[in-house]
matplotlib code that plots the C-alpha trace (Angstrom):
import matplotlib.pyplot as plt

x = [-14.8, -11.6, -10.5, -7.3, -6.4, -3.2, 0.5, 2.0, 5.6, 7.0, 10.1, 11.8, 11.5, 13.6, 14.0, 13.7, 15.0, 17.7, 17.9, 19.3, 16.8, 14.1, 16.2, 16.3, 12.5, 11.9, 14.6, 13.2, 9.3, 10.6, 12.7, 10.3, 7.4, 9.8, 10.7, 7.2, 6.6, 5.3, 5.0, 7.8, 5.6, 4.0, 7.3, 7.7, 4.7, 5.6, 8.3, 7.0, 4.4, 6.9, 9.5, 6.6, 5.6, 9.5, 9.5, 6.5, 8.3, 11.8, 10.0, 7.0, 7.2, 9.1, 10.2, 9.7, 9.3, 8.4, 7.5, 7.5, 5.6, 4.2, 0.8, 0.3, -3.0, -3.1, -1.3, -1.8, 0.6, 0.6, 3.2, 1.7, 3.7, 2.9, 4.6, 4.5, 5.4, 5.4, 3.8, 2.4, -0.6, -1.9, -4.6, -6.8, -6.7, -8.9, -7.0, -3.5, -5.0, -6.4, -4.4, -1.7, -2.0, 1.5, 3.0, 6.4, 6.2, 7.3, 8.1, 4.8, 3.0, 1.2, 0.0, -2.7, -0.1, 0.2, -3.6, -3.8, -1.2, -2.4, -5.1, -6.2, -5.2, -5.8, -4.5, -5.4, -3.6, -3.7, -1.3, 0.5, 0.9, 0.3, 0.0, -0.9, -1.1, -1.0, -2.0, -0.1, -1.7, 0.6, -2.4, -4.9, -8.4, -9.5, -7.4, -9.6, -8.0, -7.1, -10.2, -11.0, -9.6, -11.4, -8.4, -4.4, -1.0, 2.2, 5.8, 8.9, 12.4, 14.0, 16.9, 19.9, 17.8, 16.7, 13.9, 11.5, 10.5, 6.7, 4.3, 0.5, -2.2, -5.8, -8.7, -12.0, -14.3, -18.3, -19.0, -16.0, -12.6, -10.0, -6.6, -3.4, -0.4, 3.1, 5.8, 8.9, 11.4, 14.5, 15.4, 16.3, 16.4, 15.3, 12.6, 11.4, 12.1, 10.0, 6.9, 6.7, 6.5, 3.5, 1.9, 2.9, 1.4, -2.0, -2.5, -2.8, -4.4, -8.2, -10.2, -10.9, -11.5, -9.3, -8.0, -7.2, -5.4, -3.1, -2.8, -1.4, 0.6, 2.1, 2.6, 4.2, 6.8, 8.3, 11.7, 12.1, 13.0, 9.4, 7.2, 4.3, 1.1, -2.7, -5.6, -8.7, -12.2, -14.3, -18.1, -19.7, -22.9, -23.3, -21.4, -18.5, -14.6, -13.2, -9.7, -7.1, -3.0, 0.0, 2.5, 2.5, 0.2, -1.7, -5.7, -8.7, -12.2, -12.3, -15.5, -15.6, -15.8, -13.9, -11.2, -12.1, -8.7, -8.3, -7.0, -3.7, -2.5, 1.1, 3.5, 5.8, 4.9, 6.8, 8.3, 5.6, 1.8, 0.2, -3.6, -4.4, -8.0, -10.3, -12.5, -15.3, -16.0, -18.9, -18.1, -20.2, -21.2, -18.4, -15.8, -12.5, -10.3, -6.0, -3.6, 0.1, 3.1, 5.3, 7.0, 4.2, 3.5, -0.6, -0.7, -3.0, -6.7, -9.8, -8.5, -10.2, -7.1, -8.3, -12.1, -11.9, -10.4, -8.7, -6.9, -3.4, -3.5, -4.9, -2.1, 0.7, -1.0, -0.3, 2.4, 3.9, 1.8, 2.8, 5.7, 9.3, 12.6, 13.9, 11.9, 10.3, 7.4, 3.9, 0.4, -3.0, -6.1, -9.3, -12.6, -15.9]
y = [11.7, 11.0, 7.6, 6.7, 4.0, 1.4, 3.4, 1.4, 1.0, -0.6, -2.7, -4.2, -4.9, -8.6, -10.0, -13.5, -14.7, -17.2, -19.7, -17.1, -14.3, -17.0, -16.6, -13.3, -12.5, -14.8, -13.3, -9.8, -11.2, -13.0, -10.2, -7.5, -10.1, -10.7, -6.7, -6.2, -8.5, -11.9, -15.0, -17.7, -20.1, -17.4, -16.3, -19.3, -20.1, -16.5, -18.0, -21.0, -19.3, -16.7, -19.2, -21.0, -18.0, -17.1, -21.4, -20.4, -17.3, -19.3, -22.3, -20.7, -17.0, -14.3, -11.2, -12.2, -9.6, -9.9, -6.6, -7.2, -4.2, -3.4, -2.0, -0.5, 1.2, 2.7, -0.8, -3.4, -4.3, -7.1, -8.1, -7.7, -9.8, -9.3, -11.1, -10.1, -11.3, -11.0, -14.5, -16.6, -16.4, -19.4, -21.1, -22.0, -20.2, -21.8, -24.7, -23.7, -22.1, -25.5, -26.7, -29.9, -28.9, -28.4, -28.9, -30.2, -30.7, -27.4, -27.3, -26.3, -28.5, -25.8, -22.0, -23.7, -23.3, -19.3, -19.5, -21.7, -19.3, -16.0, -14.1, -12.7, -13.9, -13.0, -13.4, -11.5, -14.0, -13.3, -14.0, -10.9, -11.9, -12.7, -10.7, -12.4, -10.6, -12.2, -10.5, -11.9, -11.0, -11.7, -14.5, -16.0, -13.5, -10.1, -7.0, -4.1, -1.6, -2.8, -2.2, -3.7, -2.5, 0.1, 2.2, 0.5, 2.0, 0.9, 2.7, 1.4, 3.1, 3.8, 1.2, 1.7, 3.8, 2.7, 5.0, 6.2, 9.7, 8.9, 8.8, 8.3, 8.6, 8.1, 8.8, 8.0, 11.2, 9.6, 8.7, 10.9, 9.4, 11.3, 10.4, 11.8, 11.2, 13.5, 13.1, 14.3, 16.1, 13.7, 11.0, 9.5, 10.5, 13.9, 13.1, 11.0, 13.3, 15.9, 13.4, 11.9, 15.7, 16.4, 12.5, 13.9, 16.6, 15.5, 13.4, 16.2, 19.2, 19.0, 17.9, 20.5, 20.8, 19.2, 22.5, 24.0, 20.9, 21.4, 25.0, 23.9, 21.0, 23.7, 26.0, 23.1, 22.0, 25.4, 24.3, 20.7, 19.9, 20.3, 17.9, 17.2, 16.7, 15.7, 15.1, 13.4, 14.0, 10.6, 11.6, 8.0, 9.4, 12.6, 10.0, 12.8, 12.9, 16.3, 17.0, 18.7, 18.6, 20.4, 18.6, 15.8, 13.1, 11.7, 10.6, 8.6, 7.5, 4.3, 2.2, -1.0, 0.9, 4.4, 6.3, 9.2, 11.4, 14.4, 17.8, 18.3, 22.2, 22.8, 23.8, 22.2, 22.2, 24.1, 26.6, 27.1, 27.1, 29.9, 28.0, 25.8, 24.7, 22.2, 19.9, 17.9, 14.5, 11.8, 9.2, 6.0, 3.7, 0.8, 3.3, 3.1, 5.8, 5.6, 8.4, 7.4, 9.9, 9.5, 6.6, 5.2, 5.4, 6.8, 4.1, 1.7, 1.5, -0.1, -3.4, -6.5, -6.3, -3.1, -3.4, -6.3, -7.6, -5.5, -2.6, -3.0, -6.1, -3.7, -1.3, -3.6, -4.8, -1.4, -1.0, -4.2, -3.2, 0.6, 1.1, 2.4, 1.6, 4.8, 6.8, 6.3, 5.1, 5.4, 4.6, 4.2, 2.6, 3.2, 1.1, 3.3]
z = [15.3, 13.4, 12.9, 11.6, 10.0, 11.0, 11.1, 8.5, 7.8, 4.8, 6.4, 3.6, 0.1, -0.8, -4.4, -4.5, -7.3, -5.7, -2.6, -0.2, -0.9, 0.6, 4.2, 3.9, 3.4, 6.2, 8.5, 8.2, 8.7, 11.9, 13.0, 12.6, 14.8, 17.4, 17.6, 18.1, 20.8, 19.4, 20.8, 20.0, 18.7, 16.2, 15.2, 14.2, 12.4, 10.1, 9.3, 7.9, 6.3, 4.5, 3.6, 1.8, -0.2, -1.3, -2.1, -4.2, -5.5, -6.6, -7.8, -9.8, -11.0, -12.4, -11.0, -7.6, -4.6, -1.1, 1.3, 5.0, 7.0, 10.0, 11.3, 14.3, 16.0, 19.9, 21.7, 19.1, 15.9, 13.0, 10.5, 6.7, 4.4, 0.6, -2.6, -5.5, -8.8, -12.9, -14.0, -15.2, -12.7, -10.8, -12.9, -9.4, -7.0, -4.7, -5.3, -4.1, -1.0, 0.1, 2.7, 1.8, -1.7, -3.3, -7.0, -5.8, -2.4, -0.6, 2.8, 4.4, 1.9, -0.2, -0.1, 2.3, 4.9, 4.4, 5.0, 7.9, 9.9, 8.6, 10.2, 7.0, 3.3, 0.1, -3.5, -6.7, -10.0, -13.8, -16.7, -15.4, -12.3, -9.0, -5.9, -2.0, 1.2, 4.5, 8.0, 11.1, 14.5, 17.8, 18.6, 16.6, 16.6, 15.3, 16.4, 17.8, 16.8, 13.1, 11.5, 8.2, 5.4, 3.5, 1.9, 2.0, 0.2, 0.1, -1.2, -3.1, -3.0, -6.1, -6.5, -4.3, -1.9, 1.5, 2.6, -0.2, -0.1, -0.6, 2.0, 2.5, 5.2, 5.5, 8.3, 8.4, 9.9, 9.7, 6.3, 4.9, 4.1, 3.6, 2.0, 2.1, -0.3, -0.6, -2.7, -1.9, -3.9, -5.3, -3.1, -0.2, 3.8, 2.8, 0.3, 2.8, 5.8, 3.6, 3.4, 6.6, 7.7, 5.4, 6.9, 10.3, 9.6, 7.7, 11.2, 13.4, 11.4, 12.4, 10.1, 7.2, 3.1, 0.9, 0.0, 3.6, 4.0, 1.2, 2.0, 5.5, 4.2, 1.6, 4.1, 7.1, 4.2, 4.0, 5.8, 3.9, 0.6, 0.1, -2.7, -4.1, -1.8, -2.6, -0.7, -1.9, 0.4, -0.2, 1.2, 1.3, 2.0, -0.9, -3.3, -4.3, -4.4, -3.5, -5.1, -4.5, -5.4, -5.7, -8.1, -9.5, -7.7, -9.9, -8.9, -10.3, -9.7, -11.8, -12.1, -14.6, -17.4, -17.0, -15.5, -14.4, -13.5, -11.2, -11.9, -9.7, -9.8, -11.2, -7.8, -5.2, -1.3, 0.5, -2.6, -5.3, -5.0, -8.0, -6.7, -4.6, -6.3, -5.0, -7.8, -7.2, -8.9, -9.3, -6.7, -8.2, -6.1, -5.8, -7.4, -6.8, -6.0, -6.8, -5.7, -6.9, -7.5, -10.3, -10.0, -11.7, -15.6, -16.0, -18.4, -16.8, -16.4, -14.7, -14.7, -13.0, -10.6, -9.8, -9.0, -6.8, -3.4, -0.9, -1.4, -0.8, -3.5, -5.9, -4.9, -5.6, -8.9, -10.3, -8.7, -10.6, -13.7, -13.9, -11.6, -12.6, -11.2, -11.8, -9.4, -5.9, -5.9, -4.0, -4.3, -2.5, -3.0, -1.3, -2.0, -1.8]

ax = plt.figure().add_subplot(projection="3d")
ax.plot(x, y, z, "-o")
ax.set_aspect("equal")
plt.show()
């Protein structure tokens, strides 16, 4: 039976890089819980928690960024909260998530408080940078219907944009996973009108190869400004990645020591398709599997970043490490 994993909706993207930007992140994290039917007293306690991590942000790093989103699965919903920065790293990390611990006396005494109120946290840190996500239920306690995380995305719009014409979706089917990713042509409400078309419509084709899922997604674009789609067929079990894309989405298998890319054919969804090919690749066990479009540079590789931790903090390293401001960008990581 098809599983799918959360809806997720990236909600805004702040820069914090003054005072004001702090209020900001926090007012969009607090908006977005109360929208979705929170308790006051966990409104509340968000944001605390997110006004700590912008503190952090403005006191501590460079190139600060925070992304507030939402998940949602059947009646049940949790604000994500992720920050994301360009250095220097934090040299202990199991130090600063200890509660009361705080280098100059923040206002919820340390990145122990973003812990204590999250239902989930978790922070990747090198000299690069930093990245932390934080998982906010309406009450304290496991979700049902938000399954762990086995495979996580997230999307950027280019600068001056507000919706990004990327998209992604994944579903679990037995020991299959199957991901989805589209980018759509140029920019903006129809780029992303194009993508969440071909996520709309990933969601509700039965479940089928790789390759008669881009043929339908090729055909179902016909009408939009169309883009680039891929689909990558993860069988847990047999230990193999099916492939297949139209365009430019790029895709890897990466263990510790290679990246192994996938073969995308040359075409547009919804316009040009010569072939439609599917390729099968070793799936190692432990490998990890990247679809991004093009607003990410391919120069990047099996970093530690990577290979451990969940997958959307391994997302939004690479999207820090390899993304581009001139382009949308998407990308999705799934742990096998």
């Amino acid at each position: 039976m098809n599983q799918f994993l959360p809806v997720t909706e990236d909600v805004a993207w702040v820069r914090v890089e003054e005072t004001a930007q702090v209020g900001r992140a926090r007012r969009a994290a607090t908006a977005l819980a109360e929208q979705l039917g929170f308790p006051g007293a966990r409104v509340a306690e968000i944001g605390l928690a997110v006004t700590e991590i912008g503190t952090n942000l403005l006191k501590h790093a460079r190139e600060g960024q925070v992304l507030v989103r939402s998940l949602r699965a059947v009646d049940q919903a949790a604000v994500e909260v992720l920050a994301l920065d360009s250095g220097p790293g934090i040299p202990d990390v199991d130090l600063a998530l200890l509660d009361g611990q705080s280098s100059t006396g923040t206002l919820g005494l340390g990145m122990g408080a973003v812990a204590r109120a999250a239902d989930t946290c978790a922070v990747s840190s090198s000299p690069r940078g930093t990245a932390l996500v934080a998982r906010f239920h309406p009450r304290r306690g496991p979700l049902s219907d938000i399954p762990e995380d086995t495979a996580s995305g997230l999307t950027r719009a280019i600068g001056g944009e507000e919706e990004c014409g990327d998209a992604w979706a994944v579903r679990r089917d037995g020991d299959r996973l199957v991901l989805m990713m589209c980018d759509g042509s140029g920019h903006g409400p129809l780029a992303a009108s194009a993508s969440r078309e071909a996520v709309r419509v990933f969601r509700n084709h039965p479940s089928t190869s790789p390759q008669d899922l881009v043929t339908h997604l090729h055909a179902s674009l016909r009408g939009t400004r169309g883009g680039a789609v891929a689909v990558a067929e993860l069988d847990l079990a047999a230990r193999t990645a099916r492939f297949c894309g139209l365009g430019n989405i790029a895709a890897s298998v990466l263990t510790a020591d290679r990246k192994q890319g996938m073969v995308s054919a040359p075409g547009v969804a919804g316009y040009q398709a010569r072939v439609i090919r599917t390729f099968d690749y070793p799936l190692p066990e432990g490998a990890v599997v990247v679809l991004h479009s093009d607003g990410l540079t391919e120069r990047w590789g099996p970093e530690p970043d990577l290979l451990a931790g969940p997958p959307l903090l391994a997302a939004a390293s690479l999207l820090r490490d390899a993304g581009v401001r001139r382009d949308d960008a998407g990308v999705l990581v799934a742990r096998t």
